[in-house]
N, C-alpha and C positions, 0 to 999 in steps of 0.2 A: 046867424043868431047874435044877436048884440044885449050887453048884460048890462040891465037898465038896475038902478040902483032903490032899493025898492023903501028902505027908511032910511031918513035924512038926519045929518046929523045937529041938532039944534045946535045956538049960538050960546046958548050961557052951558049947556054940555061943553060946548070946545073950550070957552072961558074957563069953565070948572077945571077939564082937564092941563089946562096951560098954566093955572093956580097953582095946582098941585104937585105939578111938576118943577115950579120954580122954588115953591115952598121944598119942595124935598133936596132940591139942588142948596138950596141954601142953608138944610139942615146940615146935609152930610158935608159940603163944605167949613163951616163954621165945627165940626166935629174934630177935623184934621188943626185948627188953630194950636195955642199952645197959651197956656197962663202965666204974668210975668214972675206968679210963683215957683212955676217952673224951672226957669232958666237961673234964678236964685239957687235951686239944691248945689250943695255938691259932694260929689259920691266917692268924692278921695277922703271925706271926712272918718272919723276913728269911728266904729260901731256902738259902742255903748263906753260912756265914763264907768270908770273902777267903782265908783262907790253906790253904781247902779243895781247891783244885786243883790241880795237874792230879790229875782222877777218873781211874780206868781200872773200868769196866763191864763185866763176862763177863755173855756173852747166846749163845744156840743158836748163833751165827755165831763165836766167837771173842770179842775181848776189843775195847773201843774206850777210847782216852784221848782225855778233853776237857780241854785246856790252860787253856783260859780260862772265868769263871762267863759265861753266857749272858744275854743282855739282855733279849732277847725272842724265845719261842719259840714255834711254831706245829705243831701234831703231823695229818699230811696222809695218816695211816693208821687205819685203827677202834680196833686197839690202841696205838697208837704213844704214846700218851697215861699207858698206865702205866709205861712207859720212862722218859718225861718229869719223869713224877713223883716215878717210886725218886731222881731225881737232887734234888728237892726243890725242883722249880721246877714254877709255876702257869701251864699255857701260855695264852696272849692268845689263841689260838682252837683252833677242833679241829673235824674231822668232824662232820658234822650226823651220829649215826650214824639213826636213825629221822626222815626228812626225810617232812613233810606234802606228801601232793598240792595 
């Protein structure tokens, strides 16, 4: 018994499909690039100037003012950490979020 192929596969299908697939290859490529505002930061810089405080933060909850620059901060949530961050400070520890058995 020989297995005869029963719908063919048109020409602008395979074109479509070969589109598509370079279009995505060159998505996710250009994803991995890097901006030269990027390579600008740099992350040894001080967190906040002295005379930056008192913040006041609007967050889903309302608004919080922090009076004083923070010494050292520890973020004890999954996200809590990008909070932490918008404020410009590096926290000393943070959720294992993917913890090893």
């Amino acid at each position: 018994m020989s297995l005869h192929r029963t719908t063919l596969v048109k020409p602008w299908q395979r074109l479509a499909a070969a589109v598509s697939a370079a279009t995505l290859g060159v998505g996710l490529l250009a994803g991995c690039g890097t901006d030269a505002a990027d390579e600008k930061k740099n992350d040894d810089a001080p967190a906040a100037a002295g005379g930056a405080f008192p913040v006041t933060v609007e967050h889903a909850f309302g608004s919080t003012e922090v009076s004083k620059a923070p010494k050292r901060v520890v973020t004890v949530g999954y996200t809590d950490d990008q909070a932490v961050l918008a404020f410009g400070v590096k926290p000393v520890g943070m959720v294992d979020q993917y913890p090893n058995p």
